[in-house]
MARTI-403869 format. One record per atom (N, C-alpha, C): atom name; residue in three letters; x, y, z. Coordinates in pm, whole numbers, plus 50000, padded with zeros to 5 digits. Each point is the difference from the previous one (the first is absolute). Layout:
! MARTI-403869
('CA','ALA',(X,Y,Z)) ...
! end
This chain:
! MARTI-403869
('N','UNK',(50085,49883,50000)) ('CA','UNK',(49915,50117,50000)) ('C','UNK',(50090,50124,50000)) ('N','UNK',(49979,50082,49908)) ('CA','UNK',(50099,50127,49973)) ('C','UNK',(49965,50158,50152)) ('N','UNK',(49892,49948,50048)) ('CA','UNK',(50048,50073,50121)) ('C','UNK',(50070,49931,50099)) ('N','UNK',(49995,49891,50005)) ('CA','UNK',(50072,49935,50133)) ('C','UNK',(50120,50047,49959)) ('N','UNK',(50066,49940,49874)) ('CA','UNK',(50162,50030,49929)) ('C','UNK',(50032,50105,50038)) ('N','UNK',(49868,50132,49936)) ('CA','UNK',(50063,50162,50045)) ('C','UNK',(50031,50014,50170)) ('N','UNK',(49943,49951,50063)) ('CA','UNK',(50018,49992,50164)) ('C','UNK',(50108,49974,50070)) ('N','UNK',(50029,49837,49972)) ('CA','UNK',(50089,49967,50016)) ('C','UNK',(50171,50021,49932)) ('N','UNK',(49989,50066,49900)) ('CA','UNK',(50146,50014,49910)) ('C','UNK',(49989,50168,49962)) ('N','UNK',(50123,49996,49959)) ('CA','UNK',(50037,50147,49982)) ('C','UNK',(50060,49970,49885)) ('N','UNK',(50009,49899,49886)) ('CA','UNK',(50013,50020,49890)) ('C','UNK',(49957,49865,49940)) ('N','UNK',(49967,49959,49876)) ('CA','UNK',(49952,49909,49969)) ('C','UNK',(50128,49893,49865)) ('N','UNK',(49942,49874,49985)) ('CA','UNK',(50134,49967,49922)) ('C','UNK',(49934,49969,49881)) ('N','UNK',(50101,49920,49934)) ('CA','UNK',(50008,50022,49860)) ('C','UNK',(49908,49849,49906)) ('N','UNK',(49937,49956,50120)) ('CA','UNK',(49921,49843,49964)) ('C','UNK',(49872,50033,49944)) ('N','UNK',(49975,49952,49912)) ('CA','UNK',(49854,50007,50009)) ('C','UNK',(49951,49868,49944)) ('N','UNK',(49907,49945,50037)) ('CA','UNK',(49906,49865,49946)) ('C','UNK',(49849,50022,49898)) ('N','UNK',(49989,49937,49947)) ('CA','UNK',(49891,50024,49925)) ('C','UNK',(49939,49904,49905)) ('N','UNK',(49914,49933,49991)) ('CA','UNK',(49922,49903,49917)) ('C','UNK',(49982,50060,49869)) ('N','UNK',(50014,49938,49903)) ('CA','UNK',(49976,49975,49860)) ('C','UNK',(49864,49990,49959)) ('N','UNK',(49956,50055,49917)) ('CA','UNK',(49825,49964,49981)) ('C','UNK',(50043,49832,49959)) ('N','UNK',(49925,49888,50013)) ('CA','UNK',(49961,49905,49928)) ('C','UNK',(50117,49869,50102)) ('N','UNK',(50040,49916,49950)) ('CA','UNK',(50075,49914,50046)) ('C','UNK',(50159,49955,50002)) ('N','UNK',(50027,49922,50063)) ('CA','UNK',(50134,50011,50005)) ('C','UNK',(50080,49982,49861)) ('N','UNK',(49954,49970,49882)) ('CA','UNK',(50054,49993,49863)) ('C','UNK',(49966,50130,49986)) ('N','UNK',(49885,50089,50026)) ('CA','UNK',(50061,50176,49993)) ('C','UNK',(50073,50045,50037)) ('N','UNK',(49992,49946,50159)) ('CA','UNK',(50135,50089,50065)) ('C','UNK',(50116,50015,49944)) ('N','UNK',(50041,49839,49920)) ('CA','UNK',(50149,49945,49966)) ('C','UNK',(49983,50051,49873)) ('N','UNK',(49892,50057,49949)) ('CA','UNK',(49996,50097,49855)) ('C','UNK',(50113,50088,50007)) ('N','UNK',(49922,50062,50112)) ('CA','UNK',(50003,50160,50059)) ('C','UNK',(50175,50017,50021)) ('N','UNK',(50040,49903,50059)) ('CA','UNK',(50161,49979,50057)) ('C','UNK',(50082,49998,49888)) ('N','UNK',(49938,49880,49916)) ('CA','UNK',(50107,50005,49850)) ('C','UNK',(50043,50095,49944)) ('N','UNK',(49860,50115,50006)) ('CA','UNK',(50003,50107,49928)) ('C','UNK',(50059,50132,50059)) ('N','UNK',(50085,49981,50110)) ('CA','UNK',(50013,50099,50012)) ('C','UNK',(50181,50008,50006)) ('N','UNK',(50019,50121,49924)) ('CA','UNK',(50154,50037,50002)) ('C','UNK',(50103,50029,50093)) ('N','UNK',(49940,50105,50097)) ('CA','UNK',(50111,50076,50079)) ('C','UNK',(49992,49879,50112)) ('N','UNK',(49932,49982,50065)) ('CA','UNK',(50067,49904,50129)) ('C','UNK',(50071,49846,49967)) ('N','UNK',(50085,49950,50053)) ('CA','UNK',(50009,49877,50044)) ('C','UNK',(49928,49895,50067)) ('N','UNK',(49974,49913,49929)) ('CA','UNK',(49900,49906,50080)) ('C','UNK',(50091,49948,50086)) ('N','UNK',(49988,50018,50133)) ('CA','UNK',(50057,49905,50144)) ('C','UNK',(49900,49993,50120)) ('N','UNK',(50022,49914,50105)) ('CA','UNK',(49967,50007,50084)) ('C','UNK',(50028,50061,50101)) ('N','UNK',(50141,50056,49965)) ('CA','UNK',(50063,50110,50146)) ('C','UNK',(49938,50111,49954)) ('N','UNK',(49976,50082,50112)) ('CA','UNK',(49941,50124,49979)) ('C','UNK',(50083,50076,50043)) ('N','UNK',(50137,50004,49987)) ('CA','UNK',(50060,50102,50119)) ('C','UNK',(50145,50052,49856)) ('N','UNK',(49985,50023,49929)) ('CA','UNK',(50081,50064,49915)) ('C','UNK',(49959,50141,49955)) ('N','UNK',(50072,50071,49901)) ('CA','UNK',(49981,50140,49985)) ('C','UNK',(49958,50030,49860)) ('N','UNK',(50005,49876,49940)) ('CA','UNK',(49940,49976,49878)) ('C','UNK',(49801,49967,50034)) ('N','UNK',(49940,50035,49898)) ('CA','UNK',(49819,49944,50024)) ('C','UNK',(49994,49897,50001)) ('N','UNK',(49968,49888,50069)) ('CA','UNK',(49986,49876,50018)) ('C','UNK',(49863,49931,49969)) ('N','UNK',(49940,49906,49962)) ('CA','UNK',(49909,49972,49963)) ('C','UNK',(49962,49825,50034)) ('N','UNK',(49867,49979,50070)) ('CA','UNK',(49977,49815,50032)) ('C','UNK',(49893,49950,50012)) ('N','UNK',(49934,49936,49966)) ('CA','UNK',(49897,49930,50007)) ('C','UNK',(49994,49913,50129)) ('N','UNK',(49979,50028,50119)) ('CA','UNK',(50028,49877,50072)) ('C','UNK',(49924,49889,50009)) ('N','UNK',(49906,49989,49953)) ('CA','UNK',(49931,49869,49940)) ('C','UNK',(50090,49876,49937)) ('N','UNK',(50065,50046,49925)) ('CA','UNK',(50117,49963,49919)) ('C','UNK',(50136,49954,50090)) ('N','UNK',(50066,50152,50018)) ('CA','UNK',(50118,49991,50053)) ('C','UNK',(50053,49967,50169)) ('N','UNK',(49905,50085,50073)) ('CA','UNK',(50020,49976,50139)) ('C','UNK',(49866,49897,50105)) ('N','UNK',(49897,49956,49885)) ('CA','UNK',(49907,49915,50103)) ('C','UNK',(49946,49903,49931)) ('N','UNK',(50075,49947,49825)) ('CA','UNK',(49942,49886,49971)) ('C','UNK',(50001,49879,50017)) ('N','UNK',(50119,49955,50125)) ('CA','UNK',(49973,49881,50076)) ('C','UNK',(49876,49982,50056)) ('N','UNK',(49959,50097,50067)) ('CA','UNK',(49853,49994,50056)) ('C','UNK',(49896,49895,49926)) ('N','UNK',(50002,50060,49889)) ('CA','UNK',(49871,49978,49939)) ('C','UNK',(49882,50076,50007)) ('N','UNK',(49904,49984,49883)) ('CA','UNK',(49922,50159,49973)) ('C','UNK',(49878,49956,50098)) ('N','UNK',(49973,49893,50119)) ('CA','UNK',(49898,50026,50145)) ('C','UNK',(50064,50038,50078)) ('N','UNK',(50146,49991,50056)) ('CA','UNK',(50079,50086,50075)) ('C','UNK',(49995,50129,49967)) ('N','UNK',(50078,50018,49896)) ('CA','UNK',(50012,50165,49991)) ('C','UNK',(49883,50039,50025)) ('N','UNK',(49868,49958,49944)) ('CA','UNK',(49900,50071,49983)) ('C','UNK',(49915,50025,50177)) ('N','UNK',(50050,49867,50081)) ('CA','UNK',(50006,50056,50161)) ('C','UNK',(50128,50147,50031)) ('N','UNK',(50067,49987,49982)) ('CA','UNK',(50061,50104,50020)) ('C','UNK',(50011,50141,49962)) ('N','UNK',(49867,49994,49906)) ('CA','UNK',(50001,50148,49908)) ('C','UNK',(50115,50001,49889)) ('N','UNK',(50063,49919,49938)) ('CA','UNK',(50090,50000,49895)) ('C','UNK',(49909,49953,49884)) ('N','UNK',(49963,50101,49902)) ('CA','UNK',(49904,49976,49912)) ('C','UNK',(50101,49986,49879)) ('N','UNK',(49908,49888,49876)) ('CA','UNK',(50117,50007,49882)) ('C','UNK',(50027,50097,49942)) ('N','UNK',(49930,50122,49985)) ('CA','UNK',(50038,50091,49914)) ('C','UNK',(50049,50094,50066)) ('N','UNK',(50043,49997,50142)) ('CA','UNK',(50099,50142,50089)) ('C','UNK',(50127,49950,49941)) ('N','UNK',(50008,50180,49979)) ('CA','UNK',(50149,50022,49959)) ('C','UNK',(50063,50073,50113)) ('N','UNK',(50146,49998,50061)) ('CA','UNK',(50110,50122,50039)) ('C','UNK',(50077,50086,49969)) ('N','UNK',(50015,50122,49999)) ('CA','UNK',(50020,50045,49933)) ('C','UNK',(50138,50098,50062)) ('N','UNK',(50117,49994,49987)) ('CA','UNK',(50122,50043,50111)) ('C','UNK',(50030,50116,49865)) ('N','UNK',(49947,50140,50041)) ('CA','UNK',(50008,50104,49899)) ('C','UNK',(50166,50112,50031)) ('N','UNK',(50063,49979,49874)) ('CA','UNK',(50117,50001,50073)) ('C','UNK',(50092,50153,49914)) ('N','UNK',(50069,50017,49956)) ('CA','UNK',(50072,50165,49982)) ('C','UNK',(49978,50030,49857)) ('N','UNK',(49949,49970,49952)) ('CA','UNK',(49963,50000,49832)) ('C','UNK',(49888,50132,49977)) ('N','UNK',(50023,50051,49938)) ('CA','UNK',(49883,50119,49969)) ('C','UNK',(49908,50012,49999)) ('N','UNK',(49914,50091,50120)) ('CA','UNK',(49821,49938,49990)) ('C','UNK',(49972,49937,49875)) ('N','UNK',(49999,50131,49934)) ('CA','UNK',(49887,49986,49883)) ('C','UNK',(50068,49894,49896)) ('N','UNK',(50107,49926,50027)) ('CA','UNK',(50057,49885,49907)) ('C','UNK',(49933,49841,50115)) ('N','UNK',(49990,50019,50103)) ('CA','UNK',(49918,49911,50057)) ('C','UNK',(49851,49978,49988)) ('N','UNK',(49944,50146,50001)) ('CA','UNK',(49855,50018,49921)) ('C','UNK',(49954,49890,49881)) ('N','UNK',(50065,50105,49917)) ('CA','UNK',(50034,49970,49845)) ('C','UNK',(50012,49801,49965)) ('N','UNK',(50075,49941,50096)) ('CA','UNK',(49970,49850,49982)) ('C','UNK',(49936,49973,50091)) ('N','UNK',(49959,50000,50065)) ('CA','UNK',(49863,49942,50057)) ('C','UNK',(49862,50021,49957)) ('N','UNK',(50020,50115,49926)) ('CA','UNK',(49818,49994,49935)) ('C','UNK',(50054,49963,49845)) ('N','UNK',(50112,49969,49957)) ('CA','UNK',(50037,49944,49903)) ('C','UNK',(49948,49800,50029)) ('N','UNK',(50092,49996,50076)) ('CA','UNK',(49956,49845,50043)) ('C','UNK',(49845,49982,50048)) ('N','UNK',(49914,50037,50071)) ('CA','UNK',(49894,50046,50053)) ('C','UNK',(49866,49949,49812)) ('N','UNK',(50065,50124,49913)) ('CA','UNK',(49889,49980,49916)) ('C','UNK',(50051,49880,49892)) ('N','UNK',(50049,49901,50023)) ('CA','UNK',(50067,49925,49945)) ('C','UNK',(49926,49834,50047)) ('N','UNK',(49922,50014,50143)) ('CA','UNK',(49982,49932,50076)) ('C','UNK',(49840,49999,49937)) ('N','UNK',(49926,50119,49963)) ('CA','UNK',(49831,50017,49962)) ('C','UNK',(49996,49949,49928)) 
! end
């Protein structure tokens, strides 16, 4: 919840998560297609990082696990990293309308 965050922190980081319209073969659309980040699972570089954790960090589970845990197939991560807004923009609604 983005007031608790504002409450508790005095600055916010550079993660963000977000579902894909449609299913996890969208999501992994959505990923192919996109240029500036690296697909990994570490999130802690200075480059944009990019993961499906369906895929990369929880598909031992299996899709009734994850789906107890709130790990849906089509969430993506998203580790947004020193690259130029508007060149991060620019491929993501690039990859984005690629996915419709």
């Amino acid at each position: 919840d983005h007031a608790i965050v504002k409450r508790q922190m005095s600055g916010f980081g550079g993660v963000v998560s977000f579902e894909v319209k449609g299913d996890l073969w969208s999501a992994a659309k959505f990923i192919d297609n996109v240029k500036l980040p690296y697909i990994a699972p570490s999130l802690g570089g200075v480059e944009s990082l990019i993961e499906m954790p369906a895929v990369q960090s929880y598909w031992g589970f299996g899709p009734e696990k994850r789906a107890q845990i709130g790990i849906k197939e089509n969430l993506v991560r998203f580790s947004i990293g020193v690259e130029s807004v508007e060149d991060i923009w620019n491929d993501l609604v690039q990859a984005l309308a690629k996915v419709e």
